[in-house]
N, C-alpha and C positions, 0 to 999 in steps of 0.2 A: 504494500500500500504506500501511496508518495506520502509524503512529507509537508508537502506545501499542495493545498488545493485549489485548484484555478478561480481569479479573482473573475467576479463577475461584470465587471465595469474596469476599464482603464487607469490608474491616479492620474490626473492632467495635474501638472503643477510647472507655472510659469511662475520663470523666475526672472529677478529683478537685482539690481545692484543691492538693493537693503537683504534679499536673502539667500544669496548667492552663497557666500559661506556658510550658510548651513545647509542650503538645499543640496549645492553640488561637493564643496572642497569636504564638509564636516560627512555627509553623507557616503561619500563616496571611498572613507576610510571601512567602511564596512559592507559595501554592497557597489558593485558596480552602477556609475549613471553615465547616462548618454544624454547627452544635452543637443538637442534639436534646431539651430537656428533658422530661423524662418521668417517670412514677414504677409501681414493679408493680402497684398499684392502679386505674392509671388506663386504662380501657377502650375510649378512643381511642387511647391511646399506643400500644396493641397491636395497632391497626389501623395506624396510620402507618410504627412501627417498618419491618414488612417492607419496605412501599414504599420508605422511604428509603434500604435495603439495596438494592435492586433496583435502583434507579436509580443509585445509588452505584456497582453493578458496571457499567453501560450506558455510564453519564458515563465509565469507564476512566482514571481520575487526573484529570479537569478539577476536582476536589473533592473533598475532606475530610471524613468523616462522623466527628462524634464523640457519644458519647451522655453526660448528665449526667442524674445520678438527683435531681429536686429536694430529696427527702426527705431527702437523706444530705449534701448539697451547697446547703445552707439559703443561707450568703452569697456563693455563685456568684452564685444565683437571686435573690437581691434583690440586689447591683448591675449587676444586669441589670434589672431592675425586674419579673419576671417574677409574672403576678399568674395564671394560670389555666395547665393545661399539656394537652394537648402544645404548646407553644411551639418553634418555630426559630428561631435567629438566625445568618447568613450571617456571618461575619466576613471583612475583605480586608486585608492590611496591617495586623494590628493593630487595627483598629478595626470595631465595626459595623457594616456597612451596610445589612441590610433584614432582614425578619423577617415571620413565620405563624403565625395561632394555628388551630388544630383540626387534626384530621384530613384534610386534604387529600386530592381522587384523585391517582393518579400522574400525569395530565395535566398537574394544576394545580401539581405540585410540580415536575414538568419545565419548564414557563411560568414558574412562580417563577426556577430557575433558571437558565434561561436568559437573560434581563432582564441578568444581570450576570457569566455565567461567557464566557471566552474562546470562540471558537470551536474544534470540534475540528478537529485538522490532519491531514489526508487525505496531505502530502506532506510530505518531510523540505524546514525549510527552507533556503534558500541559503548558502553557507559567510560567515558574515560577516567581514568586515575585520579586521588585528587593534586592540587596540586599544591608544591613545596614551593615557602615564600622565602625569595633569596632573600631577603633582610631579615628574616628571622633565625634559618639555615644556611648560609650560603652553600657551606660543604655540600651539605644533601642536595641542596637544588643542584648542585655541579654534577654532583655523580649520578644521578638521576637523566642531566641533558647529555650527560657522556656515554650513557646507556642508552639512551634513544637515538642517538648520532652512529652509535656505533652498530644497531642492527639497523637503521635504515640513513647511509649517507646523504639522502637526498631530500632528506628535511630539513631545507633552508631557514622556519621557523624556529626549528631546535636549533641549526648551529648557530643565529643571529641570540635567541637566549644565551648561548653559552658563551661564545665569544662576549657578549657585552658585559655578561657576570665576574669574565677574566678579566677583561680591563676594565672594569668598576673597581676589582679585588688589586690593580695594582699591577697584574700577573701578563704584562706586555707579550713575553717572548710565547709562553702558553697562547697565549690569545692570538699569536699571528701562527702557529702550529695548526691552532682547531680552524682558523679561514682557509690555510693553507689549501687543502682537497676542493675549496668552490673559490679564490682566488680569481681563476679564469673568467669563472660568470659574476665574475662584482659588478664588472659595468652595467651588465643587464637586470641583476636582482639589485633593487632600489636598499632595501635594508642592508644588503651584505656591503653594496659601498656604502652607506654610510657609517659603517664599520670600520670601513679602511678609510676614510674620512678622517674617524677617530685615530686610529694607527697614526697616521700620517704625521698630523697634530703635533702627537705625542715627541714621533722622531723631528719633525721639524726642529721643537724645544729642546730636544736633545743633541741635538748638531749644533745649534748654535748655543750651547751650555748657559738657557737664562734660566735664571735663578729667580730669587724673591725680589730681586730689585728691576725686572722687566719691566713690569705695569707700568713702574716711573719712568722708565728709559721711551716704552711706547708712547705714553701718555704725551713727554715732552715733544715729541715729534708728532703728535697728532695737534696741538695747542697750537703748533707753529703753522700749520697745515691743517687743515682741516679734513685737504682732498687727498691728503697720503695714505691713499686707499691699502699699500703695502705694510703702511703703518700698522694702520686699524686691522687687517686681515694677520696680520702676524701677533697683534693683541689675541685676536680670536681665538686664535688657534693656543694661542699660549693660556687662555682660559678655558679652551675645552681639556687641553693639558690638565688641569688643576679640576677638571669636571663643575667650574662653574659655568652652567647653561644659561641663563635669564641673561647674564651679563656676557658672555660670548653672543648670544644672539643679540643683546641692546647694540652690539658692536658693527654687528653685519647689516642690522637695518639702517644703520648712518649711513654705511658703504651705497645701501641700494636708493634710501631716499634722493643720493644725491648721482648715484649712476648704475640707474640697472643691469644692464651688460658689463660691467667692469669685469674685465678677465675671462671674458668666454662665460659671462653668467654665473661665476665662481661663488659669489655670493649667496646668490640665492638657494644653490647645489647645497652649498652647508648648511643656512638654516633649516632647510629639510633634514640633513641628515642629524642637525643635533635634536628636533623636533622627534624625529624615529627612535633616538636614544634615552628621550627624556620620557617618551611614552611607558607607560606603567602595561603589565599585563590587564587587558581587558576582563572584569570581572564579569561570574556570569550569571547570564537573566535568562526567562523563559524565552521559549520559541517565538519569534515574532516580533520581539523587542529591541533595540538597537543600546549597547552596553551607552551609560554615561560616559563621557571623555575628559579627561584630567583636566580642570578647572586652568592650569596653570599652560597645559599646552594646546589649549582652546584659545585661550586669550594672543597666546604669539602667535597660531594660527592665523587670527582674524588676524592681526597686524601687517604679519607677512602678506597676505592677501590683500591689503588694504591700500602699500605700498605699490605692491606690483600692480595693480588696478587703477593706482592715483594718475 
């Protein structure tokens, strides 16, 4: 018997600059969303529209339909770079990952689809274990992700646990051991770089031997300069070092307020990745419910968002 039984009505939910981060970025850390650009003029959009309602009810929760009107929603649509509509874009965790322009048939939009959403579950699954709180345990939580890592390597959720547990614990040269085996695929798994994100950091601070008196050596060269973005980016890092987050990211959003692309986008890459770090394991709720999200990484969330949007 499924799991999820098919909804009988579509959700329509247009979204707007006021709830954009919760509709799409907050949303979409839990459940894929596809956000629909379109406008009443446009005469494919009126074909697509249905389809994507349709399929929307078929998929039965495996995704998020939400529709944005270009015309009303001007700087949605250009930091999106959207240049012709109907356009889609998938979003997963936060972040883009693939997108459609025209009217597609509903094959092709199920094929799109499909390429990146979960499979659907025919069976409830297995009761899982409970789980061990690294702040309470660490030991146990470690050998516990070392035990799960070790009969299935290809659980990038376990090793991103376990690697962050080693470098929260201090345990650098451990923690680039247990990435070592998925290394390769960092660029593509969003949490495992920003894993090596953190790595990186770390070694950064360590090549160039700062110490306790950095803060003041960056600071002064940030006082003098404001736009010494080299500045300010090597503060960052030298506070992800020390695993202050709120203030490593206060740092990166100066960066982006005053230049978004700076460095190939450098900036924004990391406050995602300390935002993935800072996240707390998702506690859990009934079926149907979407977990609360940490108070504290909600807030840089919208921020991050708010910037990049401005």
């Amino acid at each position: 018997m499924r799991i999820f039984e098919p909804q009988l009505q579509p959700i329509m939910i247009n979204v707007t600059i006021a709830n954009f981060e919760q509709e799409v970025v907050a949303a979409s850390m839990t459940t894929p969303v596809l956000i629909d650009f379109w406008a009443p003029w446009c005469g494919p959009c009126k074909s697509l529209g249905p389809i994507l309602e349709k399929v929307e009810v078929e998929y039965a929760g495996r995704f998020k339909l939400v529709k944005i009107d270009s015309d009303q929603e001007q700087q949605i649509g250009a930091a999106f770079g959207i240049r012709s509509i109907p356009t889609c874009i998938l979003m997963m965790n936060g972040q883009p990952v693939d997108g459609f322009t025209g009217a597609l048939t509903e094959g092709k939009v199920k094929e799109f689809l499909d390429k990146h959403l979960p499979p659907a579950q025919d069976e409830k699954p297995a009761p899982e274990e409970p789980v061990i709180d690294p702040a309470a345990d660490p030991q146990a939580a470690l050998e516990k992700l070392q035990q799960t890592l070790a009969a299935d390597p290809a659980n990038d959720n376990a090793r991103f646990d376990c690697v962050k547990l080693l470098l929260t614990l201090g345990r650098l040269d451990d923690a680039k051991a247990a990435l070592a085996p998925a290394l390769a695929r960092a660029p593509a798994v969003r949490r495992l770089d920003s894993l090596k994100r953190w790595m990186d950091a770390i070694d950064f601070v360590a090549a160039n031997a700062y110490g306790a008196g950095a803060e003041t050596t960056f600071d002064s060269k940030i006082a003098a300069n404001k736009r010494d973005f080299d500045a300010r980016f090597g503060k960052a890092r030298w506070l992800m070092s020390q695993q202050r987050w709120t203030d490593a990211l206060d740092e990166l959003l100066e960066i982006l307020m005053r230049d978004k692309a700076w460095s190939e986008d450098l900036a924004r890459k990391t406050c995602i990745a300390i935002l993935d770090i800072m996240e707390p394991p998702k506690p859990k709720v009934a079926d149907g419910q979407i977990p609360p999200e940490d108070a504290t990484v909600a807030t840089y969330r919208r921020r991050l968002s708010s910037v990049i949007l401005s």
